[in-house]
C-alpha positions in Angstrom: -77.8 -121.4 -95.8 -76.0 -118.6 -94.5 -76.9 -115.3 -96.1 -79.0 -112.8 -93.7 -82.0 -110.8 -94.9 -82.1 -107.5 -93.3 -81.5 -103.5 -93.6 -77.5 -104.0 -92.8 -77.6 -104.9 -97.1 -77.7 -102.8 -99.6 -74.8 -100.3 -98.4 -73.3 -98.5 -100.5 -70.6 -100.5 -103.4 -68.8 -97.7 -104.5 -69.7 -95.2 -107.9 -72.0 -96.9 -110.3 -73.4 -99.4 -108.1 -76.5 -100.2 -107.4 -77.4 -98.1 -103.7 -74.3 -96.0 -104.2 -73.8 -92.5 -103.1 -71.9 -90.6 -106.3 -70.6 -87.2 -105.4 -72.9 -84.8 -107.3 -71.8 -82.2 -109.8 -73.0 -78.9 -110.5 -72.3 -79.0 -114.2 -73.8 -81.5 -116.4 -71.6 -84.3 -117.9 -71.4 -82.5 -121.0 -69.8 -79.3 -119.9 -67.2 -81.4 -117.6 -66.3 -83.4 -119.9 -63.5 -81.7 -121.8 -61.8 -81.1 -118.6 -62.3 -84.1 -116.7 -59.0 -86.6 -116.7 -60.7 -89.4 -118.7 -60.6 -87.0 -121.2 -57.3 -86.3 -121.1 -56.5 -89.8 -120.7 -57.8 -91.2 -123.7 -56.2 -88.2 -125.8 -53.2 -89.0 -124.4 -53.7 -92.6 -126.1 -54.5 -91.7 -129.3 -51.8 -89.3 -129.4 -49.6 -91.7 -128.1 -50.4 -94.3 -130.7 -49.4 -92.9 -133.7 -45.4 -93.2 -132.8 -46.2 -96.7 -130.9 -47.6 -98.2 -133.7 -45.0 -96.9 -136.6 -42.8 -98.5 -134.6 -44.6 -101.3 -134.1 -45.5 -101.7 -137.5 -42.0 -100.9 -138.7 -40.2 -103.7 -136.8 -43.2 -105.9 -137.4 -43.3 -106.0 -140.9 -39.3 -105.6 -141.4 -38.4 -108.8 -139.0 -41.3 -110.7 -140.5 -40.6 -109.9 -144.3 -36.6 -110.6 -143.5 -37.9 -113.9 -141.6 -40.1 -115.2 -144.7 -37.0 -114.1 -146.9 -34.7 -116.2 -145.2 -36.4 -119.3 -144.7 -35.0 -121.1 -147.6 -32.1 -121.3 -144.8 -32.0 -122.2 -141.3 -31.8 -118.6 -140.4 -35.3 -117.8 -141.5 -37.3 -119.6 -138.1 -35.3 -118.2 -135.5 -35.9 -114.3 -137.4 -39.7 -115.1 -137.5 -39.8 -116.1 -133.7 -37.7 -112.9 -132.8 -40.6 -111.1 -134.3 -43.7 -112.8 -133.3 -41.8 -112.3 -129.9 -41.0 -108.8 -129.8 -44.8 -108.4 -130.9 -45.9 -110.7 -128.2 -43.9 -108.0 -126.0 -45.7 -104.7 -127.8 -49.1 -106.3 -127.5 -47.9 -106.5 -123.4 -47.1 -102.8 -123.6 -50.3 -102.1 -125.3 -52.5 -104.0 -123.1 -50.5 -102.1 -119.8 -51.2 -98.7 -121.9 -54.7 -99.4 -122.6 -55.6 -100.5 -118.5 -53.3 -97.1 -117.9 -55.6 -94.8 -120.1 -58.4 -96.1 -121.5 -59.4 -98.2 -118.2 -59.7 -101.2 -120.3 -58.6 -104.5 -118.1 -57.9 -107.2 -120.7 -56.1 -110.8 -119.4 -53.0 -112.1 -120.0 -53.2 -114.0 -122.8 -52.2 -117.6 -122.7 -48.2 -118.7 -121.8 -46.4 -121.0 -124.3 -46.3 -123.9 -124.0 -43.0 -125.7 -124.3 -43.0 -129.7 -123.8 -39.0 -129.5 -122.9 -37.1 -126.4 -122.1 -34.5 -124.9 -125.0 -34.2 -122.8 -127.6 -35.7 -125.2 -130.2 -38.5 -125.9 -128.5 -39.3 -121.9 -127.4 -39.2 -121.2 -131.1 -41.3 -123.5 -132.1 -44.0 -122.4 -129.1 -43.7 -118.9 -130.4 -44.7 -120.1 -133.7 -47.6 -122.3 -132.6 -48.9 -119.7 -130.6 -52.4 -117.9 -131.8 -51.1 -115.0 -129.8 -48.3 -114.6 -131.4 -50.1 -114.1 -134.3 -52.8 -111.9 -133.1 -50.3 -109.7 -131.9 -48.9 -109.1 -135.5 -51.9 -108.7 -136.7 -52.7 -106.3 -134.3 -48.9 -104.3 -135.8 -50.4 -104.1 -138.7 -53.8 -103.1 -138.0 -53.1 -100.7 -135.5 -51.0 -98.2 -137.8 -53.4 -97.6 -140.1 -56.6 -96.7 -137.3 -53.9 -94.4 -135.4 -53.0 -92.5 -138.4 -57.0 -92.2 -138.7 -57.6 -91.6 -135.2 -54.6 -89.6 -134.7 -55.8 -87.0 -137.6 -59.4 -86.8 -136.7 -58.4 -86.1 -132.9 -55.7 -83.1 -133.3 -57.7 -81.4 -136.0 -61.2 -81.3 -133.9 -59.3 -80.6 -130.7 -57.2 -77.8 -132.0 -59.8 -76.4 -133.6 -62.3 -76.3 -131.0 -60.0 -74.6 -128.4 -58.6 -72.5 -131.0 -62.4 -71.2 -131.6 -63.0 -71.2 -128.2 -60.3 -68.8 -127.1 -61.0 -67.0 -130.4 -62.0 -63.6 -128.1 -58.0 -64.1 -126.5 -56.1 -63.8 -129.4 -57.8 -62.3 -132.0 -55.8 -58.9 -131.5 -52.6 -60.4 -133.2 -54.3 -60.4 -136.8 -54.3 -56.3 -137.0 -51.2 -55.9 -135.1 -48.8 -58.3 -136.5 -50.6 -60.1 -140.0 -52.1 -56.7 -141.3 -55.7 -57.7 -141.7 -58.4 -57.0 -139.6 -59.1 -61.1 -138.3 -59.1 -64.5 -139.5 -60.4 -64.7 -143.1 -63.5 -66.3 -143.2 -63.7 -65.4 -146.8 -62.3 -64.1 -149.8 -61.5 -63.3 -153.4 -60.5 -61.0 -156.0 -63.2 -58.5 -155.3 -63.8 -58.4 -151.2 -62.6 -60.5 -148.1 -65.1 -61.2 -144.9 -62.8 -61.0 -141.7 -64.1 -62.2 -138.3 -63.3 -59.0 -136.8 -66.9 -57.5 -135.3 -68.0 -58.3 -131.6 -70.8 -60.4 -133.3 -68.5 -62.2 -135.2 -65.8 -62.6 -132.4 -69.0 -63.7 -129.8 -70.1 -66.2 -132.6 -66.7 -67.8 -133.6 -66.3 -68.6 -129.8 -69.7 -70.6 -129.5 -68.6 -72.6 -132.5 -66.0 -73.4 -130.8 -67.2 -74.2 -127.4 -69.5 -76.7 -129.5 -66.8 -78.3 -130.8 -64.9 -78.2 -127.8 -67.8 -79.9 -125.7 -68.2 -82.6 -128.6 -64.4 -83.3 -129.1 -64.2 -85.5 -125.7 -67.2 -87.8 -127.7 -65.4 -88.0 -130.7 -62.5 -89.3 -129.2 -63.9 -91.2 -126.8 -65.7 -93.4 -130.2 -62.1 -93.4 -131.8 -60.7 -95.1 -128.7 -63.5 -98.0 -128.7 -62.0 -99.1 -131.5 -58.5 -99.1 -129.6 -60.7 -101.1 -126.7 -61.5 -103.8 -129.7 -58.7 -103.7 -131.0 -56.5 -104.5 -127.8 -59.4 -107.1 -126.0 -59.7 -109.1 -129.5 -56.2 -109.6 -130.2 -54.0 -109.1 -127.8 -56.1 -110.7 -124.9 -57.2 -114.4 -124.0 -58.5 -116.4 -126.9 -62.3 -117.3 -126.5 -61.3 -120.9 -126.2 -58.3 -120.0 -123.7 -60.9 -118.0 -121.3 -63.1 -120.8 -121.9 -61.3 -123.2 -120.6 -60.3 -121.2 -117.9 -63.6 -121.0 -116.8 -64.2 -124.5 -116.9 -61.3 -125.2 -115.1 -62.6 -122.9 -112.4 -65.9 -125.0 -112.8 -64.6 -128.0 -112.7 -63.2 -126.6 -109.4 -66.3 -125.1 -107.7 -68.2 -129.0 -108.7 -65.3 -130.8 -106.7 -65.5 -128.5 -103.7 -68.9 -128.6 -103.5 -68.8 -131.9 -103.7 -66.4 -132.8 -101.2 -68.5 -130.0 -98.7 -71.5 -132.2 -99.7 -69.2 -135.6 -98.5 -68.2 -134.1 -95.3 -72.0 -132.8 -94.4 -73.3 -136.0 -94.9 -70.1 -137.9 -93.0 -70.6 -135.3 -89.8 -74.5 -135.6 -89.8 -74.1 -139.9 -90.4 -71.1 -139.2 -87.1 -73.4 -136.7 -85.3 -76.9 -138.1 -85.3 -78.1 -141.7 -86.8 -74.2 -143.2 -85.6 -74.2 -141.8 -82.2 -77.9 -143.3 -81.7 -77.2 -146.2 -82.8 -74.0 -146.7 -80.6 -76.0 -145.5 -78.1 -78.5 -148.2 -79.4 -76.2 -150.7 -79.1 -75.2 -150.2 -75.8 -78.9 -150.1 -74.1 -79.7 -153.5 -76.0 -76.4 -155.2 -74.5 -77.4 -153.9 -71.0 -81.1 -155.1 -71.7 -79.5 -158.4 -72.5 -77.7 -158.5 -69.1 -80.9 -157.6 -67.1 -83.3 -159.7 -69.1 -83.1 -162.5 -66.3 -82.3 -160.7 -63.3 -84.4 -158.2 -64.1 -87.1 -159.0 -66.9 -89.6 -155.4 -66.0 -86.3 -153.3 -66.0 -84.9 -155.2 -69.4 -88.2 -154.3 -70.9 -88.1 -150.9 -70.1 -84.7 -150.8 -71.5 -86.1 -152.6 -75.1 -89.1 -149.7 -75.2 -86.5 -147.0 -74.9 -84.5 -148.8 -77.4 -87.6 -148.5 -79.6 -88.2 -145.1 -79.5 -84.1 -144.6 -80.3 -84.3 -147.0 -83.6 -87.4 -144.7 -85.0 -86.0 -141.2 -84.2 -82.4 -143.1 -85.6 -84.6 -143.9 -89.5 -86.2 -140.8 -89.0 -83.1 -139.3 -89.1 -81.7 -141.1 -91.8 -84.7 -140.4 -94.1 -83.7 -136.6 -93.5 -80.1 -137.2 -94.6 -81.2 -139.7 -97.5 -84.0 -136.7 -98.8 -81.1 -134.2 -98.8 -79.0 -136.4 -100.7 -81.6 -136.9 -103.7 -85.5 -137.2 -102.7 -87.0 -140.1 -103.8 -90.1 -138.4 -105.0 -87.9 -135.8 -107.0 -86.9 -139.2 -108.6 -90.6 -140.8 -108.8 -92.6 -137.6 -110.0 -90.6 -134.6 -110.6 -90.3 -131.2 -109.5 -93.8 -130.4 -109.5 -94.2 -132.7 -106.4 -90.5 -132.7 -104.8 -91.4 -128.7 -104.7 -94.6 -128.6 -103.2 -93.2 -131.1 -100.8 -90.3 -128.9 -99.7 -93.0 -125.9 -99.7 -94.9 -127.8 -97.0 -92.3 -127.6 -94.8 -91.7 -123.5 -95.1 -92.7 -121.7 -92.3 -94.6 -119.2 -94.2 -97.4 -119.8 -96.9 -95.8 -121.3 -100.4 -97.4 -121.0 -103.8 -96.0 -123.8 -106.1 -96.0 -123.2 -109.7 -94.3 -125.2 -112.2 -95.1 -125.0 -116.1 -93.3 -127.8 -117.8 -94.3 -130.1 -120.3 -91.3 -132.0 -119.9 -88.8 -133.4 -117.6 -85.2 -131.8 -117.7 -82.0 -134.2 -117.0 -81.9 -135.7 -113.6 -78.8 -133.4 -112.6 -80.2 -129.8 -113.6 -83.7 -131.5 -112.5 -81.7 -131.8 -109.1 -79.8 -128.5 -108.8 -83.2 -126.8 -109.3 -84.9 -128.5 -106.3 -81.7 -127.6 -104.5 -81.1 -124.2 -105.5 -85.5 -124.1 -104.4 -85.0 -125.6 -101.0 -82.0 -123.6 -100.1 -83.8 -120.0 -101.1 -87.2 -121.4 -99.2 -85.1 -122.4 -96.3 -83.4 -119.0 -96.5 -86.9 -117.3 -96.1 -88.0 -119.4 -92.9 -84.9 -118.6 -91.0 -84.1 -115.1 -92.1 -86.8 -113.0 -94.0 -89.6 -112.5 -91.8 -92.0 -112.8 -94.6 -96.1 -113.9 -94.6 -96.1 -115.5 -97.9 -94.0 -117.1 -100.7 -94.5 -117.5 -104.2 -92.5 -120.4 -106.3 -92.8 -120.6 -110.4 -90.9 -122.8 -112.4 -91.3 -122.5 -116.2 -89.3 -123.1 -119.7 -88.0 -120.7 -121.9 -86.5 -122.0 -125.3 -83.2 -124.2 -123.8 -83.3 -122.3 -120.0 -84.7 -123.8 -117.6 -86.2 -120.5 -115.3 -86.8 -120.8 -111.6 -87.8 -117.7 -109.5 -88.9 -117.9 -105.4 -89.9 -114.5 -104.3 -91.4 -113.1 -100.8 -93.0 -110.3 -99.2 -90.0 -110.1 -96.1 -87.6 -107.4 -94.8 -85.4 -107.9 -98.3 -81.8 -106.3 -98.0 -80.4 -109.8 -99.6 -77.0 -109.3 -101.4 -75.3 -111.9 -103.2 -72.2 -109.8 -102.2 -72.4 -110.6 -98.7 -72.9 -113.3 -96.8 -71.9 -116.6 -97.9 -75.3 -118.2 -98.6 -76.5 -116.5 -102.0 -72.9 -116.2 -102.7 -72.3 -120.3 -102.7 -75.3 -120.9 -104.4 -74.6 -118.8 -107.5 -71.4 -120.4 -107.6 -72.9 -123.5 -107.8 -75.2 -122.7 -110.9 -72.2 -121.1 -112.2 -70.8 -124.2 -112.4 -73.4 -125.8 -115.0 -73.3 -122.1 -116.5 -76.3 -121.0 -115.1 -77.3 -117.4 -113.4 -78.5 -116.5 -110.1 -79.9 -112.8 -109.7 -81.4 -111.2 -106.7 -83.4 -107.9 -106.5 -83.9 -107.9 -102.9 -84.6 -103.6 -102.0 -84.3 -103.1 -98.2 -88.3 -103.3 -97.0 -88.6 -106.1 -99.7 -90.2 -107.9 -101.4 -87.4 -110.3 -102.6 -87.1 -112.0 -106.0 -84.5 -114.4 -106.6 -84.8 -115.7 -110.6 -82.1 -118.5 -111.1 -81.8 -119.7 -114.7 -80.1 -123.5 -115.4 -79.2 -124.9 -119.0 -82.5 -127.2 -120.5 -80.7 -130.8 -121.0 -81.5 -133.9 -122.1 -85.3 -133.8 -120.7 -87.8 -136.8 -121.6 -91.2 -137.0 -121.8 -92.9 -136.7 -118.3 
């Protein structure tokens, strides 16, 4: 395993990661915030949206409803494709929008699929596609929030600012309307004018209130844009989900072939080469066993010693393969066997009433024997603690030490291979490893197909 304990980890990752150095502010968030470009990012979306999505709604529901219309003839498929299309390419333009502004990175949603290029067969692709249909139903529901949105935002914007700079312009009331300020007030009888210094001082509190709240409000309007755009107009659950188990299915084949070529260059290196080796010292032993018989017999002894340190060897290679007493008794005693070979002082502790299927029974005891072997070479620790325990269908593992800590899964490629691998069966690998230590490492597997023990 190649991941390195030590103070070098832990550096900082950039804002809002964990050890990161932020640049520090003198005013609080709240006061920053109407000024700050996020701000004016996502007001420049919502204002945005209202002319997008009458568009978009426009051509939407015209192509579709002349689309439907027409397909008593012929001409009624290729219309409806021309408009799930040109949605397809608004829900692009929204989703570039949306990353632009709001932040928000959303995937491309899947390609059609077309068994044989042509016309015929892109309309009918455009049809069968559940994102062309998300994306018209995105046309139609987007219209009705940015009105909405659209409203709420110019009205609380304009009239915090307007408040706020209340002091700036009040002057124009007596010189050019002929009253004394704005009316707060008034009827028949009498008229209340924000015209004092009280009044004036007030009106431009209210103001900055609103001012200091109208980066919030918009901020909530805009995470329903976020929905909006990441539920229909990105990758279908199923889509990302095979996507991910495509990359799965990837990380399980490279692993494995890794795993082939370990075991091929230790077989090469070590039990092959001492057998050859083997080989060769018997045939001369042969040779010399008349001339020679004290010599030959010498040869034999050495022979000997070869042939154990040769099954040695391939009991090493056969218990990294699959232990036979991970097989025989389970994890309790694989674990406490791999424990006794740690450097460093192992507590074993595994709470299970049953027995979980032989292949997540096996990635455990890997993912064990990697972190423990990690510890002897890298963390300078005096103890070791192991627990193993079941929670509902998770199968929980957690190795911690008392060592130098600083482990990332970020760097090195230790940690970093072995959370890809639990990935894989979609398990979870997470280390909290502070520089100075201690280091916990809690890996959590999928509980399946376990029999009684």
């Amino acid at each position: 395993m190649a991941t390195e304990y030590g103070q070098g980890y832990g550096l900082d990752g950039g804002p809002g990661f964990p050890g990161s150095t932020e640049r520090r502010h003198r005013l609080p968030a709240a006061l920053r915030a109407p000024v700050e470009g996020r701000t004016w990012r996502e007001l420049s979306h919502v204002l945005l949206s209202l002319p997008i999505s009458i568009l978009l709604f426009t051509y939407a529901v015209t192509m579709v409803s002349l689309g439907v219309g027409l397909l008593v003839t012929f001409l009624g498929v290729p219309v409806l494709a021309a408009a799930l299309a040109g949605c397809r390419g608004f829900g692009a333009l929204e989703r570039t929008r949306a990353r632009a502004l709001l932040g928000l990175e959303v995937g491309e949603p899947e390609p059609l699929r077309m068994r044989k290029p042509g016309v015929m067969a892109w309309m009918g692709a455009v049809l069968k596609s559940g994102t062309s249909w998300r994306s018209l139903l995105y046309a139609v529901l987007q219209l009705p929030w940015a009105v909405f949105s659209f409203a709420v935002t110019v009205n609380v914007w304009a009239l915090g600012w307007g408040l706020l700079t209340y002091p700036l312009w009040f002057w124009v009331f007596p010189m050019y309307a002929g009253q004394d300020g704005v009316q707060l007030y008034g009827d028949e009888t009498h008229r209340i004018y924000l015209d004092n210094p009280f009044e004036i001082t007030v009106t431009a509190l209210v103001g900055l209130l609103f001012t200091i709240a109208t980066p919030w409000i918009v901020r909530a309007l805009t995470m329903v844009d976020r929905l909006l755009v990441h539920g229909l107009l990105g990758p279908s659950r199923l889509a990302s989900r095979v996507v991910e188990l495509e990359s799965d299915r990837g990380v399980v084949v490279d692993t494995a072939a890794a795993d082939l070529r370990r075991i091929e260059r230790d077989l090469h290196d070590g039990a092959q080469a001492r057998l050859v080796g083997l080989a060769m010292d018997l045939g001369l032993a042969k040779e010399k066993l008349r001339e020679d018989p004290q010599t030959a017999a010498r040869m034999v002894d050495e022979a000997h010693g070869e042939v154990k340190t040769a099954l040695r060897e391939l009991r090493d290679l056969a218990r990294g393969i699959h232990p036979a007493v991970l097989t025989d008794r389970g994890l309790d005693a694989a674990l406490s066997a791999v424990a006794s070979r740690c450097t460093v002082p192992v507590r074993v502790e595994v709470d299970l009433v049953e027995r979980p299927a032989p292949a997540i029974e096996g990635i455990a005891y890997f993912t064990v024997s990697e972190l423990l072997q990690n510890i002897s070479k890298h963390a300078r620790a005096t103890w070791a603690g192991v627990e193993v325990w079941r929670t509902e269908n998770r199968l929980m593992l957690q190795v911690v030490d008392n060592g130098v800590g600083g482990a990332d899964v970020s760097r090195g490629s230790g940690l970093a291979g072995l959370a890809e691998r639990l990935d894989a069966v979609d398990g979870i690998l997470v280390v909290d490893s502070p520089a100075g230590g201690p280091t916990r490492v809690t890996a959590e597997l999928p509980w399946r197909g376990a029999h009684v023990r």
